[in-house]
N, C-alpha and C positions, 0 to 999 in steps of 0.2 A: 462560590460567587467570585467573578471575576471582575467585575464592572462595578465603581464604587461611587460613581457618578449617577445624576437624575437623568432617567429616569428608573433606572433599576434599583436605587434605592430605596424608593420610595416603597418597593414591593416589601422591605426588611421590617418583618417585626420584630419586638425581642419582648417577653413576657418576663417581669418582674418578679423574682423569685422572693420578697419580702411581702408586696402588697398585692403580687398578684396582678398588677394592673399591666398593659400592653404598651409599649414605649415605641415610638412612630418617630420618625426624621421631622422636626419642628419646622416650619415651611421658610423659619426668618433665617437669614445667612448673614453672617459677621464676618468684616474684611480678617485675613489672618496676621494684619498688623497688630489687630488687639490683643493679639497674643505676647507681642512684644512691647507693646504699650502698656501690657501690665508688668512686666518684668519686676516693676522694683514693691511690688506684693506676693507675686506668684513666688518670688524667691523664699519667700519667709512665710506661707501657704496664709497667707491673713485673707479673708477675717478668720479662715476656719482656726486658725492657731489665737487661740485667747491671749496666750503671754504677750505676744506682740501689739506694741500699739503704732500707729503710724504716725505721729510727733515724734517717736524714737529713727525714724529712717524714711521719712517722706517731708520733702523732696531729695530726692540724691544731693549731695556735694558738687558731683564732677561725673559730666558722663561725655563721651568721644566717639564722633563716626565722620564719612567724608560727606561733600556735598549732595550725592545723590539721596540720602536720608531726611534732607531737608523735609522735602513734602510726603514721608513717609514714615521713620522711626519717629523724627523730633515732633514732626507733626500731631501724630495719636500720644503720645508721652502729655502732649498740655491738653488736646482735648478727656483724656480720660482725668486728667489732674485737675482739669477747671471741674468736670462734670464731678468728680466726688469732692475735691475736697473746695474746687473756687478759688485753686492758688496754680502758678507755676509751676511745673514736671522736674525741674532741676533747679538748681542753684548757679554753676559751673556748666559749661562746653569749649568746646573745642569743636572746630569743625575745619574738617583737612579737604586739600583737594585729592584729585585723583593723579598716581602716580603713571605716564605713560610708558610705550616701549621707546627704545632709543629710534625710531621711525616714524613717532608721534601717534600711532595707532596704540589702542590695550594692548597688554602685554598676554603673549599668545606663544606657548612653544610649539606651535606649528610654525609660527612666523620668523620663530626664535630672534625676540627683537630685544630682549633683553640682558643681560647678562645675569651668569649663575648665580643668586645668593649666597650659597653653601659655598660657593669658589672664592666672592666675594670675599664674605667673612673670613676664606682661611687667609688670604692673600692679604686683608689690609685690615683685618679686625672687627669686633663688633663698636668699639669707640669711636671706627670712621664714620662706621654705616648711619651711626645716633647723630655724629656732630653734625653729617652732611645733611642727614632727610630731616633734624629737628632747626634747622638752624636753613631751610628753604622755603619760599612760598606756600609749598605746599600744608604748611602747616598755618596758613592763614586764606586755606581755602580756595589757591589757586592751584591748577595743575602745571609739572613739571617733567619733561622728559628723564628717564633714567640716565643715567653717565658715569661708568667706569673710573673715566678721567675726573669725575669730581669725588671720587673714593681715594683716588690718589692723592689728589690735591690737599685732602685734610689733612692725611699724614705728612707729605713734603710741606704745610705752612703750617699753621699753626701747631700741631704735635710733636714734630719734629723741631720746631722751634719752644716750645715749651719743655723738652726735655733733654733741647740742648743745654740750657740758660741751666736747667735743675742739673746738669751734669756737672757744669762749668765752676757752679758754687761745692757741690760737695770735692770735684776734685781739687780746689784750693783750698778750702777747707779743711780735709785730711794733711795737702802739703805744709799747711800753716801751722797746725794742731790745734785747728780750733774747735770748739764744743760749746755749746748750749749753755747754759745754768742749769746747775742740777744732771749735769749727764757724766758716766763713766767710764763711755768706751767710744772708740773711734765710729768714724762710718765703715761698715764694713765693704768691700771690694766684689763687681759681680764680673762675671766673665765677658760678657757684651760691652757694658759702658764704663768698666771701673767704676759704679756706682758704689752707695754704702747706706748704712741701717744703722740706727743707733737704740740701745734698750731701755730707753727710757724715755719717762712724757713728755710731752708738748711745751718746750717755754714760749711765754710770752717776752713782747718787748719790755726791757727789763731799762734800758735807757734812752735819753733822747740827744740823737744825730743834730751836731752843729752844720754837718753837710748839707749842701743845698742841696742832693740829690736825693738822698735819702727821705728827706722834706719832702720833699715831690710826688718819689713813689706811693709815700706812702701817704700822703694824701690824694692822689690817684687811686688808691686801694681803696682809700673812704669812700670815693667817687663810686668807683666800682661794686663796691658791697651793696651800696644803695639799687643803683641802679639795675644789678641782678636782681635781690629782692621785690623792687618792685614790676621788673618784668615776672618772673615764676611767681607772685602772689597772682600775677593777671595770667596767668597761663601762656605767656609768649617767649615761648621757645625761640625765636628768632630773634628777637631784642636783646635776650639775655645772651643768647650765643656770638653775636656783634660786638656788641660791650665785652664779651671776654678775647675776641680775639684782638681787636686792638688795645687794648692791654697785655695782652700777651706782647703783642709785636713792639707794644712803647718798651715794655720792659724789658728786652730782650736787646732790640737795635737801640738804644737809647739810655737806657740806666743801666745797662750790663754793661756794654759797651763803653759807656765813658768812664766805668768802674775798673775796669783790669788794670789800669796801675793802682790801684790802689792795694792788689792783695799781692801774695804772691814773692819772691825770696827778694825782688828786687825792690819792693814798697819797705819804707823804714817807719812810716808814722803808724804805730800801734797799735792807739785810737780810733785811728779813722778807719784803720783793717777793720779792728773789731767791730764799728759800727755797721760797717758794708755786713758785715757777716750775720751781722744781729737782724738789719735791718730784710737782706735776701732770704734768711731763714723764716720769718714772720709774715714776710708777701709770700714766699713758695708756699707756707702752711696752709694760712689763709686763701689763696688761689686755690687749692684742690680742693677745698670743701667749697668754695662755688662752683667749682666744678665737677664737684661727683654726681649730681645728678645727668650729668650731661655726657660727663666718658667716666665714666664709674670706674673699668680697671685700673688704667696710665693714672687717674689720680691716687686710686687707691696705694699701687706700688710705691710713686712718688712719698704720697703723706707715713704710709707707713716707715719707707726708710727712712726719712726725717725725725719722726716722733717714735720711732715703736711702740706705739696705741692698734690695738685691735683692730680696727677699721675709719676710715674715713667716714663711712655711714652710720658708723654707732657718734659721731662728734656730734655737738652742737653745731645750730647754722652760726655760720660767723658774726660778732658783732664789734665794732671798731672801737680802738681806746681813742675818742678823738682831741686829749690831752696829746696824744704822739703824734698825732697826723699832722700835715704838713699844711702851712697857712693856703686857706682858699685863692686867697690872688698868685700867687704862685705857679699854679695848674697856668693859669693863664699867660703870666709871663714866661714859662717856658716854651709857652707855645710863638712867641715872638722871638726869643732865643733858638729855637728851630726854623722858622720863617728866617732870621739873617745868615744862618748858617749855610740854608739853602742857594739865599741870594748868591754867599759868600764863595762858594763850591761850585757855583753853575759858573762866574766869574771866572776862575779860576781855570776852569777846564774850557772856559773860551778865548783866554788868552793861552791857553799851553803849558800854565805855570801848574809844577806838579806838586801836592799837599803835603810832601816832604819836604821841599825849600821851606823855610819859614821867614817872613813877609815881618817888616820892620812894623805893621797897624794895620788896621781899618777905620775908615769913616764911616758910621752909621747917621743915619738920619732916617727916625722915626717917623710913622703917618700921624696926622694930628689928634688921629681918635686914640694915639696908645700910649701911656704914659712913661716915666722916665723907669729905666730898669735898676733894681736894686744893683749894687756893685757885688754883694755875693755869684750874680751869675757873667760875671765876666769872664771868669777863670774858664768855665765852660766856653763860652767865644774863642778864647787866646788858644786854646787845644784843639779846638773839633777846627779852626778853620788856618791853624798853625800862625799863627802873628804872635809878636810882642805887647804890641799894647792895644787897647780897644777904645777911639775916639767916640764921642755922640755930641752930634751938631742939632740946633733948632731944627725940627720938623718944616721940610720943603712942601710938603703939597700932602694928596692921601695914600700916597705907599712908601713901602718902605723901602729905602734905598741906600746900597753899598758900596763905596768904595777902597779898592782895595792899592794899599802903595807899595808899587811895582820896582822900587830902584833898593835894590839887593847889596848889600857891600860884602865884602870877603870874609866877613865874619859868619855873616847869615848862610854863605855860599859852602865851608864848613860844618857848619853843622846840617843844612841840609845831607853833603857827604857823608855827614857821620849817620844819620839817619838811614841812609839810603844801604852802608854796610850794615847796619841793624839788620836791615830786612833782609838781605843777604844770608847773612849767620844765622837768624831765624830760620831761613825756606832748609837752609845744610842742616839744622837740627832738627828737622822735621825728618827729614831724609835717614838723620844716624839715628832715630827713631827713639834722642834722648830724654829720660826725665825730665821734667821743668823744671828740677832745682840742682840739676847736674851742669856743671862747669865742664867748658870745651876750652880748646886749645886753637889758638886762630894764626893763620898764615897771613898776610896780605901783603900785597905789591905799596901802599902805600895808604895814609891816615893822617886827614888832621889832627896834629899832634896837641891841639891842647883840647880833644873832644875823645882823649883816649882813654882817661876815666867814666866817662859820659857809655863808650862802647861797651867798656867792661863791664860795668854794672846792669847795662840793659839785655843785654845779649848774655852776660853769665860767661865772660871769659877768664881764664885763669891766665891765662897767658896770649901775648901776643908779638907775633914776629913778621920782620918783610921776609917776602919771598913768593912763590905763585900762589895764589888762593887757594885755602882749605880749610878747613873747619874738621876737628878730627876729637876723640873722647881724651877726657885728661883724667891721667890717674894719680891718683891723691896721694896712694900709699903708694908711690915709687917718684912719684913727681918726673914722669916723665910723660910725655903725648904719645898715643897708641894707636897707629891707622884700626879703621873699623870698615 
């Protein structure tokens, strides 16, 4: 028989070989959704399976499909669920939209309108492919065209900046000799990023940072943990993935960043090294296990070289000491500390004046909704926007407004010079492609002479002499300067 449709079927008998009786096509037709709207019995054969009871596994937890299921799988899932048991079909969903080709029509390799997968993943990874497609609309039911370029984009921003910031700290960290509580052995060295691994477990924050920064991250981290948790207990892949990338980026352009003096052969305060180091090591920790469900390897690599524990996925979900975290209003006034900074820098680059000279003050004047700023975060001000000192006048109206005083004396006009050959020496040491805590040997036509302590310490010279500009390796054990 070839023909499996009515009405040829109907011709099929098949005689019962137990009772004998004759078995005919029953005339009633069932949609073949109910095939799948039994799924969560048919899997476990009940009722024929006695061991099973369905209080032990109905209704599902978590079940996932896109929109077109609506009035199909999800559909028969609660009609069979009202009809036995008079409850709900799930617990949990998830409902995705559909993914297009990059031409907006389906994705069709006659049309070839989308790009490879298999290319994809080899080119940019399986962590891009999750942060991109878990962390878009379409995971709240809208449709999205495919895009290469937003496979790129996850690794060029946030991954790439998440594991610049984790490089940054283990490489000063090794140059420091700093280590954990409770650890043995250095970070070890990889061929890619001079990364390192250490063999033993996970410390916790062990003290609490007088720094206002420190403070911040890490009450930012509380912020953070919260508001993961509570997106992945809701199932929102998108929520959660937002909240981690602008904390990636605060932490990165803003606590990283206003942190490099502070480690490193040229920082002399101890304390504060170590707290920076206590305090980076406990956000990176904590950071990857919010994010291993999300890019599971790059965190796994990260947390393993940090802690040498088994897995990232064997850890506990994170929970915060929030005896360490940093005071609530805090999150807030630095977000006004950034708001003047901006003011400050937009200023700055509109009259021409470059962030190297450094500026005798500012006046601030606060908008009336925002209160007066602790003086702990001044120091931040006087650095990120280079001035001396930081005024604040009564509140003018409702924004906030800067000004900056612009009359320069010869003092200030030196040390910006001295500044400016920093940078100088810097870009030549990049160049002679030396150490960070290797000492060069410096040539110059000329130097404010009472910022030549100020050079040598920041720049790591051994020595300095007039003459044409160079910057060249200095050797220790012969004490003389060596073209390279």
């Amino acid at each position: 028989m070839t023909e499996l449709h009515r009405p040829e079927i109907d011709e099929v008998k098949v005689k019962c070989k137990k009772c004998g009786r004759v078995a005919t096509r029953v005339p009633e037709v069932l949609d073949s959704w109910i095939e799948a709207g039994s799924a969560s019995f048919a899997e476990r054969h009940f009722p024929f399976n006695a061991t099973e009871k369905p209080e032990d596994f109905f209704p599902p937890d978590y079940i996932s499909e896109y929109t077109g299921q609506i009035r199909s799988w999800f559909y028969v899932l609660h009609v069979i669920g009202a009809a036995l048991y008079k409850q709900k079909a799930f617990k949990n969903v998830s409902v995705t939209g559909v993914i297009l080709g990059t031409d907006g029509r389906k994705m069709s390799k006659n049309f070839k309108n989308y790009p490879d997968p298999a290319e994809m993943l080899g080119k940019y990874g399986g962590d891009a492919l999750r942060l991109y497609l878990l962390g878009t609309p379409v995971m709240r039911g809208e449709d999205i065209l495919i895009s290469e370029d937003q496979y790129k984009l996850q690794v060029r921003t946030t991954m790439l900046i998440l594991w610049n910031t984790y490089n940054f700290f283990i490489t000063y960290a090794n140059l420091d000799g700093w280590e954990p509580k409770s650890r043995h052995s250095r970070y070890e060295q990889s061929e890619d990023s001079r990364t390192s691994r250490t063999d033993s477990g996970q410390a916790g924050m062990t003290m609490t940072s007088e720094n206002v920064l420190d403070q911040w991250i890490l009450g930012l981290l509380e912020q953070l943990q919260g508001d993961v948790t509570k997106s992945l207990d809701g199932y929102d892949t998108v929520g959660s993935i937002d909240s981690l990338k602008i904390f990636i980026t605060d932490f990165s352009t803003w606590y990283i960043r206003r942190s490099r003096d502070r480690v490193g052969p040229s920082a002399d305060d101890e304390a504060d090294k170590n707290a920076f180091y206590e305090t980076t090591h406990y956000v990176l920790v904590t950071l990857t296990k919010l994010l291993a469900p999300i890019i599971p390897f790059v965190s796994e690599e990260i947390y393993r070289n940090l802690t040498g524990e088994e897995s990232v996925h064997l850890a506990d979900w994170p929970t915060f000491a929030k005896a360490s975290a940093g005071k609530p209003e805090l999150i807030e006034d630095m977000k006004v500390v950034r708001k003047i900074v901006e003011i400050g820098l937009s200023q700055r680059k509109e009259k021409q004046i470059k962030v190297k000279l450094p500026l005798a003050s500012i006046t601030v004047s606060l908008s009336e909704k925002e209160k007066a700023l602790d003086v702990s975060l001044y120091p931040l001000l006087k650095a990120e926007l280079n001035v001396k000192e930081v005024k604040f006048i009564d509140p003018k109206g409702t924004d906030i407004t800067v000004e900056l005083d612009t009359d320069v004396t010869e003092e200030l006009i030196a040390e910006g010079q001295a500044r400016e050959i920093i940078r100088k020496i810097q870009e030549e040491r990049k160049k002679l492609e030396t150490k960070l805590d290797e000492k060069v040997a410096v040539v110059l036509e000329d130097w404010p002479e009472a910022f030549a302590d100020y050079i040598k310490k920041q720049a790591l010279v051994a020595s300095l002499s007039k003459g044409d500009f160079a910057v060249k390796r200095f050797d220790t054990t012969k004490h003389y300067e060596s073209e390279v």
